[in-house]
C-alpha atoms as one frame of an Amber mdcrd trajectory, in Angstrom:
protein
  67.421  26.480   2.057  64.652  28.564   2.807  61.489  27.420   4.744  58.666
  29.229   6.227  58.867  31.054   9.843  56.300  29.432  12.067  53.555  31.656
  13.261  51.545  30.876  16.410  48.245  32.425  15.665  47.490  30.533  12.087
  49.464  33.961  10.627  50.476  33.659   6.824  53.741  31.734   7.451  56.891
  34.268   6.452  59.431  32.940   3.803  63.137  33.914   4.886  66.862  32.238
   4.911  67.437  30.885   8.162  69.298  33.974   9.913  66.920  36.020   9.396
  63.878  33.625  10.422  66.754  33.260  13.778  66.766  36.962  13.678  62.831
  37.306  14.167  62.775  34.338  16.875  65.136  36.363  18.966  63.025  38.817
  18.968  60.010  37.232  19.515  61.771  35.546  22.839  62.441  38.942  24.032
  59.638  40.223  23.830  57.795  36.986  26.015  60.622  37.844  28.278  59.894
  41.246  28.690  55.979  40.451  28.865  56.582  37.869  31.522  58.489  40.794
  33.857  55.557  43.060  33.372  53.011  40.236  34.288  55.220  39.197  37.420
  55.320  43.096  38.035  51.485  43.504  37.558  50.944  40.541  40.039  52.246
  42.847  42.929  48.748  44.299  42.796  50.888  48.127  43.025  48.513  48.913
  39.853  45.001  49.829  38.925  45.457  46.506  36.756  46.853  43.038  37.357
  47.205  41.632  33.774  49.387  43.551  30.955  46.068  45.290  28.820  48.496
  44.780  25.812  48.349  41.544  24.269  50.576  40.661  21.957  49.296  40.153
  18.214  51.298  39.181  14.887  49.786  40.530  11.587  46.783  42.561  11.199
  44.232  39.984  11.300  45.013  39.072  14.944  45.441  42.944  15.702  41.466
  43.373  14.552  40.222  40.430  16.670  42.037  41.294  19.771  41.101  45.036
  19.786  37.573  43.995  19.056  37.431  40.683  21.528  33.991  42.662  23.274
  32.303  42.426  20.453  31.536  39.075  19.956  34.021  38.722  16.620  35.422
  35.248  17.215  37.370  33.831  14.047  37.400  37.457  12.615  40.721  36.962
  12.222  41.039  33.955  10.107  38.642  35.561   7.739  40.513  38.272   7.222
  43.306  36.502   6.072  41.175  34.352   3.883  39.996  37.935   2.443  42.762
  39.541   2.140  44.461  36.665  -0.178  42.311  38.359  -3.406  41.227  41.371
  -1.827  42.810  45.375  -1.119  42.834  46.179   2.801  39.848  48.347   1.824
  37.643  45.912   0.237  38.339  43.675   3.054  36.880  45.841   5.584  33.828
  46.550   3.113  33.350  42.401   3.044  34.272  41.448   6.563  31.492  44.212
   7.898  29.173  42.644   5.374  29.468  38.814   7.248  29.520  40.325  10.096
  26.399  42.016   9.974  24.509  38.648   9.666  25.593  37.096  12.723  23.206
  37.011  15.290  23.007  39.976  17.652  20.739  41.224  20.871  19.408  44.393
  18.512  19.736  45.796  15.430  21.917  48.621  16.688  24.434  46.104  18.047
  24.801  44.176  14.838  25.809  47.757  13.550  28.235  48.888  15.748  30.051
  45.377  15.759  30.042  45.284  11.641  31.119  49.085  11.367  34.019  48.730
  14.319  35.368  45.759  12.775  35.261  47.540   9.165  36.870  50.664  10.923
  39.263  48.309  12.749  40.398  46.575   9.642  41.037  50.105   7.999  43.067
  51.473  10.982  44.936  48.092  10.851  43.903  47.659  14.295  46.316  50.216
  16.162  44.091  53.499  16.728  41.409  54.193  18.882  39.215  55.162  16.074
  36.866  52.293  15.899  36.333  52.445  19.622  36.433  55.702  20.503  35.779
  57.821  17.118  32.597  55.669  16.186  30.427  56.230  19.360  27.552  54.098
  18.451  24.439  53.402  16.116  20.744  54.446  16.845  18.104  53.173  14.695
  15.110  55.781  13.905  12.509  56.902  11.729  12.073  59.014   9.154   8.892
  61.044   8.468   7.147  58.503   6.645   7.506  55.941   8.862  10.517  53.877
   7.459  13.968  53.137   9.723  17.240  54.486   8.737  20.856  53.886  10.764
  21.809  57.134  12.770  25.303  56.851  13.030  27.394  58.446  16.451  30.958
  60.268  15.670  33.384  61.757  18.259  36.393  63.494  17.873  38.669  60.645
  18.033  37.409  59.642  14.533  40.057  61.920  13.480  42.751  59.650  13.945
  41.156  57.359  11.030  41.726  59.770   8.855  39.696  60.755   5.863  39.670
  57.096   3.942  38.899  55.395   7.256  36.337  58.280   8.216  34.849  58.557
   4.684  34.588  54.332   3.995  33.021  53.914   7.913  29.754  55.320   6.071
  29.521  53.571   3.416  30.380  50.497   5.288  27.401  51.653   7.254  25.173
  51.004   4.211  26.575  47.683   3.188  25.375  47.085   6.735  21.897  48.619
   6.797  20.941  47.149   3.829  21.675  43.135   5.319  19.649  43.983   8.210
  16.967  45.530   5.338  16.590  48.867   6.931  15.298  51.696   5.138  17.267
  54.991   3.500  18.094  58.014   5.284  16.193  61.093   4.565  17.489  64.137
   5.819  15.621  67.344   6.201  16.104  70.896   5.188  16.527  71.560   8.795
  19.545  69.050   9.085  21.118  69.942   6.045  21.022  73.825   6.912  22.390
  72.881  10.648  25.548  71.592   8.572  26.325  74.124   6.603  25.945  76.457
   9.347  28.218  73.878  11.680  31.316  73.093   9.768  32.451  75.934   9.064
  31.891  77.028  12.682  33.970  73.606  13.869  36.318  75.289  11.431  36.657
  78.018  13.429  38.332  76.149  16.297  39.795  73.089  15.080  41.886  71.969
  11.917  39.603  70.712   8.716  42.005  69.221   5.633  38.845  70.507   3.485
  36.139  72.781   4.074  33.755  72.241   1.654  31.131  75.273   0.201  27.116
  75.571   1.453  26.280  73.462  -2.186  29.013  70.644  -1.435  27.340  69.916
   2.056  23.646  70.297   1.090  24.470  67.568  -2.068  26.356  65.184   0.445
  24.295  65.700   3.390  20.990  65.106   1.715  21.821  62.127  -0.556  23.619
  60.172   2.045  21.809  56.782   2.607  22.890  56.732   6.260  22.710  59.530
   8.594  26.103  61.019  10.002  25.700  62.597  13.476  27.517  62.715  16.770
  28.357  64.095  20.206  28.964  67.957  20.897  32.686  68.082  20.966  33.176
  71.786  21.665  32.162  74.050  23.767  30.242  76.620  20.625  27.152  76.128
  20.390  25.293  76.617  16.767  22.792  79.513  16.443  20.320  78.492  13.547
  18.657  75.172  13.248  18.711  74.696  16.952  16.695  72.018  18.811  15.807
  70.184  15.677  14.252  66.679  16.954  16.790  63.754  15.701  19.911  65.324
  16.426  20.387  65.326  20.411  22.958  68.652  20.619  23.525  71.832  20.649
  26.662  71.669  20.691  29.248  71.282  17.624  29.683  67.771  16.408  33.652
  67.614  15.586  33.095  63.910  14.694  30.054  64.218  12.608  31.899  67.703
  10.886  35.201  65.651  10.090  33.735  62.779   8.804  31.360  65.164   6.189
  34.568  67.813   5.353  37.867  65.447   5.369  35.871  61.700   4.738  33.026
  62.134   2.521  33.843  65.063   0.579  37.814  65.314   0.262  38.073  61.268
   0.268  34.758  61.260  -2.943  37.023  59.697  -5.297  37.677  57.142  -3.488
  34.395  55.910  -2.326  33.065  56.699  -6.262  36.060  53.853  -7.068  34.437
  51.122  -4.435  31.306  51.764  -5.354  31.428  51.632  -8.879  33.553  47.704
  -8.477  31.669  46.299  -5.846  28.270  47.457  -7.958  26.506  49.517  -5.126
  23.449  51.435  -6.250  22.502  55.002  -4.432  25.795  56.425  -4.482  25.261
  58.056  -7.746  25.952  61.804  -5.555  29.145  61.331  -5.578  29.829  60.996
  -9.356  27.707  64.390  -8.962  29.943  65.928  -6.406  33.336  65.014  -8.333
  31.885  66.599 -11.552  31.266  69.745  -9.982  34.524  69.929  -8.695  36.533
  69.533 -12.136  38.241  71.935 -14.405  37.256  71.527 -18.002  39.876  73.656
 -19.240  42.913  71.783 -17.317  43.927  67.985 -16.181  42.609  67.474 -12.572
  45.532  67.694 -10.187  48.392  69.413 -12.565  48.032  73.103 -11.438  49.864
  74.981  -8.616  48.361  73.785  -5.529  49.196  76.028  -2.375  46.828  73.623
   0.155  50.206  71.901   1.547  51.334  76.030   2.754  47.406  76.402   4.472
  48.591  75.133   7.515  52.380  75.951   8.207  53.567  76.437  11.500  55.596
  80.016  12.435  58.900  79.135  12.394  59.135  76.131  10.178  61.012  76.770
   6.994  59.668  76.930   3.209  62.039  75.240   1.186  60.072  75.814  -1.704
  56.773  77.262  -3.584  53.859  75.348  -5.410  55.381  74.364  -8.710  58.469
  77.195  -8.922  61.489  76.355 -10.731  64.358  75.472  -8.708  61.707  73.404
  -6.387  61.989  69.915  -5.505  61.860  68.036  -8.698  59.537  64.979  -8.696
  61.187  61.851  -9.251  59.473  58.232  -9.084  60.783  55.383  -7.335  62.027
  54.340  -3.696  64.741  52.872  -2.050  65.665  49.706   0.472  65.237  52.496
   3.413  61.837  54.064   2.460  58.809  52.353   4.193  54.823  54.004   4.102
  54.352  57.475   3.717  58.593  57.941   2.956  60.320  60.350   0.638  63.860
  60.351   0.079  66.326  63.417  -0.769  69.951  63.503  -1.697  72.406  63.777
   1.315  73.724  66.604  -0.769  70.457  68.321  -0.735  69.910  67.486   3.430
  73.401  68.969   3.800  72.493  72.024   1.415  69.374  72.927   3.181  71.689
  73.523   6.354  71.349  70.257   7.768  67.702  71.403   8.832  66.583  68.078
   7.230  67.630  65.385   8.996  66.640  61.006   7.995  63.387  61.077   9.693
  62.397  64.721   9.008  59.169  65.013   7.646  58.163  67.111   4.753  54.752
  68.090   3.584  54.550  68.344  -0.095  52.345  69.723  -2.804  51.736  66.442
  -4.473  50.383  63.806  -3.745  49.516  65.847  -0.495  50.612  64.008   2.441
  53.504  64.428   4.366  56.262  62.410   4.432  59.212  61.406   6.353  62.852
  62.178   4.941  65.473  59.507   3.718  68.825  59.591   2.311  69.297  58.645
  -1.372  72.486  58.884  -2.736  71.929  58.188  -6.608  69.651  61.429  -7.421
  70.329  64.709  -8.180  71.487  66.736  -5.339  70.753  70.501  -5.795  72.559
  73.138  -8.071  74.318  76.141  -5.597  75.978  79.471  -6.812  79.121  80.451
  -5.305  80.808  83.264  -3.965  82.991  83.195  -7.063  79.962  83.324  -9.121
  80.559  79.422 -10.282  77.282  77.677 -10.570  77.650  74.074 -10.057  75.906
  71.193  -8.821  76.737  69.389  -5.731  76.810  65.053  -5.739  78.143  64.132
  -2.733  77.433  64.954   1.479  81.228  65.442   1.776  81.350  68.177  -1.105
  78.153  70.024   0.150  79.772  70.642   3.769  83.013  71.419   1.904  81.285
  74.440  -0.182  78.491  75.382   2.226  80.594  78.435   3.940  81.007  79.683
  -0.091  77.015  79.058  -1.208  75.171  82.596  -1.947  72.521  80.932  -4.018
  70.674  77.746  -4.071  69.538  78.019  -8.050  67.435  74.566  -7.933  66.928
  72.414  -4.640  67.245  69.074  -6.131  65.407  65.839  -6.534  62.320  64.027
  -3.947  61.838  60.671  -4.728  58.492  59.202  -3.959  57.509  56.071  -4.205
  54.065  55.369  -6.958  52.468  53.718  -4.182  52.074  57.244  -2.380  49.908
  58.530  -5.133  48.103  55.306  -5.539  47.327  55.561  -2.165  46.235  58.992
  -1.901  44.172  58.474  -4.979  46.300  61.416  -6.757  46.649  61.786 -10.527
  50.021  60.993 -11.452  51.904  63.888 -12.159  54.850  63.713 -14.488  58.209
  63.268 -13.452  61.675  63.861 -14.222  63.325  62.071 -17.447  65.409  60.230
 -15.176  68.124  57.534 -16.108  65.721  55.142 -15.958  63.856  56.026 -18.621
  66.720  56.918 -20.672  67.259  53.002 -20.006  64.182  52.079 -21.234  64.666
  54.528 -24.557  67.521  52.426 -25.324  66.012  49.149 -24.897  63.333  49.759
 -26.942  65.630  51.124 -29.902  68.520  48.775 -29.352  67.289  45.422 -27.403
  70.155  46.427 -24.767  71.664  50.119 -23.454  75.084  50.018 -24.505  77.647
  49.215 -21.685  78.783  52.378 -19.556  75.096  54.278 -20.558  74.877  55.380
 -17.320  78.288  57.561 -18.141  78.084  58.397 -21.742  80.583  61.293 -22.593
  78.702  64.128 -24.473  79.752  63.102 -27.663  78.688  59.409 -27.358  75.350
  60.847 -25.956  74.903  63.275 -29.176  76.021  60.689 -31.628  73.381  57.483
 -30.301  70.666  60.783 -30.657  71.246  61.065 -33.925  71.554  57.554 -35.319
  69.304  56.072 -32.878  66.280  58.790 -32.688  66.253  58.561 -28.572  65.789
  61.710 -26.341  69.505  63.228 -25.004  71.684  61.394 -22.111  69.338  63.107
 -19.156  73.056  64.187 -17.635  72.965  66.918 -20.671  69.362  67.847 -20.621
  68.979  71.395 -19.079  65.490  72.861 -17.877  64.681  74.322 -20.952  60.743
  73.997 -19.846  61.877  77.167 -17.188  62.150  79.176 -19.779  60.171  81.722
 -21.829  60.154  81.842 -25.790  61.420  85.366 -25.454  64.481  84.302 -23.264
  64.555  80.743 -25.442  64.885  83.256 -28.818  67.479  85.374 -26.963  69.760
  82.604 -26.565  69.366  81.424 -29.485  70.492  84.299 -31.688  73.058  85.421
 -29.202  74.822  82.032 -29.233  74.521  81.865 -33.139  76.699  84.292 -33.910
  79.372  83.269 -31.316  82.075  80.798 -32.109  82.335  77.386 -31.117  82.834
  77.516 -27.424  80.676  78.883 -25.297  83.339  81.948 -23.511  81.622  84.901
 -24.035  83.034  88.671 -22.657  80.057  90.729 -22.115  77.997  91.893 -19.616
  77.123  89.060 -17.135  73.873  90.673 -16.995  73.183  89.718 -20.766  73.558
  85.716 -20.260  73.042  85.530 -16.421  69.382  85.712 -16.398  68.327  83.070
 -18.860  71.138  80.706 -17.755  69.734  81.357 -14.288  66.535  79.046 -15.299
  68.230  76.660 -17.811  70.302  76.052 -14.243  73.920  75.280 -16.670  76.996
  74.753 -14.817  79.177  78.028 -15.440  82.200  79.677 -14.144  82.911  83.569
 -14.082  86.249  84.928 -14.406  86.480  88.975 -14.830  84.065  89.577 -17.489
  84.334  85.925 -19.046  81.187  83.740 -18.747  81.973  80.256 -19.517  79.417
  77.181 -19.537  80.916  73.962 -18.889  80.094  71.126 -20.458  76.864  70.030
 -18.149  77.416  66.408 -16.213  81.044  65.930 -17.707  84.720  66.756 -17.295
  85.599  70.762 -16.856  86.348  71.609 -19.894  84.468  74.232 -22.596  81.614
  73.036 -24.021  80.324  73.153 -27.552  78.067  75.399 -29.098  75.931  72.674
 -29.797  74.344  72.097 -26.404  72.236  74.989 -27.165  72.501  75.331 -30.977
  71.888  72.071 -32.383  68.288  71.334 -33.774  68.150  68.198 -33.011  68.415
  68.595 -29.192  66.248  71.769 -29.509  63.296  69.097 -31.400  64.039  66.326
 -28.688  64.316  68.624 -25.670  61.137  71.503 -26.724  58.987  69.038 -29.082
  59.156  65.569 -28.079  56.453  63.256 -27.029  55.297  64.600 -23.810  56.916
  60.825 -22.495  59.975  61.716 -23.552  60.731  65.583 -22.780  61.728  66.941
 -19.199  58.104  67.411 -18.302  57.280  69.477 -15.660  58.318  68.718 -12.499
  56.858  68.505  -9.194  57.913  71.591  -6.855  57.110  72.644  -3.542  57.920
  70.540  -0.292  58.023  72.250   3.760
């Protein structure tokens, strides 16, 4: 029987059998044993303190209250739980700032910091330094006319929020200002030149994820409702705009630069998506900004994006190029081992790659753009090598990739990534379209036949060509090759060439003549002497038909499908 783990803050109570709940005890004693020795230790008076600084928390909620415990945020906690029943971890920061901002504080400015740190806090989920040392501080001014406005104070540790936390901070900002009924920002030419003269200086000598052009920073800089400023970072000074009366440096602002570049502008889709569902008027910029930054003539997202290469390192390897064939092919999904911000790669792929990737490595990627830390998964497609005897195969298993890697010459196509929905969810990425995996195969079935037949997973070719047919469902995915790699011309070539051929696909010719298409269809083959022969692909060694290429069926499911049901085109590119 299974009954709730007890929790000694008020923590949402955790449902588990009884050796695990046991499990989590022991742990919890250790860890009061190990705190007791450092308190005993600290009692020696041999350090600069006498009390552990680290207190122990259990969930989030407790994390946010105990970071913030200067601030006057008593029960903080217990709200958040109560919040985070119906809410996202976003909103939840947007509503707990909100409350917060009405308690009662010695100033205005103090009622702001404590609502934006706890917002900030609740984003970081209480374990970075961000909300205490990245958000410096509010000021309350004037503007020319006479109203207030909230001058908020960034410093370089801001960075560690990254650009959601950086990006949301602000508009947390104006939740806040507008309980406490203070007035709109209203930046000045002045101000808004001094930025466009400043990031791309702070660009200069430090990393930016996005540097936005002189029109993206005037349109941000001059609609925001709150005013974004901070303390001079690095040692550069600016040369234009200098001396300008509400902004108290010289001196580049890294804080006030990341939180414009990599929070405002790169993160704009996301703060367009909280402001349009929690109904917040004078954010209408943004819609503005996102507009200028869209194709008309493509999908938003889909194209070759080389961003993921701005930044590599000299001497860290390039596995792959934005959206080439024979790339890492996107495939949805996760595994028991893959936790936040995981990928996972086939041990045949790891081993491949000479063993460079290791569980734990991690990989940045094209899409959805953040890196992500390597795990083993044994069920997708490891990669397709060519051998010294010419054979072109694919490898399955860690054991069979060591036992060929002294005979590879060629890795033709590097495999499968799997990566988990969630990480383009949470990136706010389009989805892009991924491999017609098994799993969809599955579903085809279902749909046509209630239930896949037994052994699916396995069909033989024949099985697979004959439930096409009757059944109108795309081809076993263990016979689909990557006809999308190649060209009409090359598609025509094989076509003709194989038509007139008999029945099996053993062809004496030039390997010149076949080796070049085949190269980006990525078919198992063997080469003996001048013989070119194509084995059946994903089944037993033996000749296949001339209907893996010829047949117009497969040619109609595989070329002209539904764009759900064709191998679309996969996602590439991961170093």
């Amino acid at each position: 029987m299974r009954r709730p783990a007890s929790r000694r803050d008020g923590a949402v109570s955790v449902v588990a059998p009884p050796e695990v709940q046991a499990y989590f005890q022991s742990l919890q004693e250790g860890a009061d044993r190990a705190y007791a020795t450092a308190r005993a230790a600290r009692r020696q008076g041999l350090d600069p303190e006498v009390e552990v600084e680290i207190p122990q928390t259990e969930d989030l909620a407790s994390r946010v209250e105990t970071l913030l415990q200067e601030y006057g945020v008593g029960g903080l906690a217990e709200r958040i739980r109560t919040l985070s029943a119906t809410n996202d971890r976003e909103t939840v920061a947007i509503l707990a700032a909100k409350e917060l901002a009405k308690r009662p504080a010695r100033s205005r400015e103090e009622a702001i910091e404590r609502a934006v740190r706890a917002g900030l806090a609740v984003l970081t989920e209480g374990i970075l330094v961000a909300p205490l040392e990245g958000f410096v501080g509010a000021k309350v001014k004037k503007n020319a006319d006479g109203t207030d406005y909230v001058d908020l104070f960034f410093a370089g540790p801001i960075r560690s929020a990254g650009g959601t936390g950086q990006a949301l901070s602000v508009l947390i900002a104006d939740v806040v200002r507008r309980e406490l009924g203070l007035g709109r920002y209203r930046a000045t030419k002045e101000e808004v030149e001094r930025f466009k003269e400043e990031i791309p200086l702070y660009k200069r000598v430090q990393h930016l994820q996005y540097t936005p052009t002189s029109e993206e920073i005037a349109l941000i800089v001059s609609n925001l409702p709150v005013s974004v400023n901070g303390e001079g970072t690095e040692d550069e000074e600016i040369g234009g705009y200098r001396d300008l009366p509400r902004i108290e440096t010289n001196r580049i602002r890294g804080g006030a630069c990341l939180v414009i570049a990599d929070g405002l502008c790169l993160k704009a889709p996301k703060i367009q998506n909280h402001v349009r569902r929690l109904g917040i008027d004078g954010w209408e910029f943004i819609a503005t900004f996102q507009a200028k930054g869209e194709k008309d003539d493509a999908p938003p997202g889909i194209d070759p994006s080389e961003k993921f290469l701005d930044s590599i390192i000299a001497g860290r390897p390039v596995f792959c190029h934005p959206s080439r064939p024979g790339g890492l092919r996107l495939r949805y999904g996760r595994t028991r081992a893959t936790g936040l911000a995981a990928l996972g790669l086939s041990p045949a792929t790891m081993a491949v790659l000479g063993e460079f990737v290791a569980v734990g490595t991690q990989l940045k990627t094209e899409r959805p753009g953040k890196a992500g830390a390597v795990t083993p998964c044994d069920t997708i497609e490891g990669p397709i090598v060519v051998l010294r005897s010419g054979e072109c195969r694919q490898v399955h298993t860690l054991a069979e990739a060591r036992a060929i890697a002294a005979e590879v010459v060629r890795i033709v196509d590097v495999g499968e990534i799997l990566v988990p929905f969630g990480e383009f969810l949470e990136n706010n990425h389009i989805l892009v379209p991924g491999a017609y995996a098994p799993e969809w195969y599955r579903e085809d079935l279902r749909r046509k036949l209630g239930e896949p037949p037994e052994g699916w997973e396995t069909f033989d070719f024949d099985t697979a060509v004959k439930l096409s047919k009757e059944h109108g469902v795309p081809l076993h995915p263990r016979f689909n090759l990557f006809w999308h790699d190649l060209s009409v011309e090359d598609l025509r070539y094989l076509r003709e060439f194989t038509a007139t051929r008999d029945q099996h696909l053993v062809y004496r010719l030039p390997r010149a003549h076949i080796h070049y298409p085949n190269r980006h269809l990525r078919a198992q083959h063997r080469l003996d002497a001048a013989a070119f022969f194509i084995e059946r692909f994903g089944a037993k060694r033996q000749r296949a038909r001339l209907q893996v290429i010829r047949a117009r069926f497969i040619t109609h499911t595989v070329i002209d499908a539904p764009f759900s049901h064709s191998p679309s085109p996969f996602l590439r590119g991961a170093a």
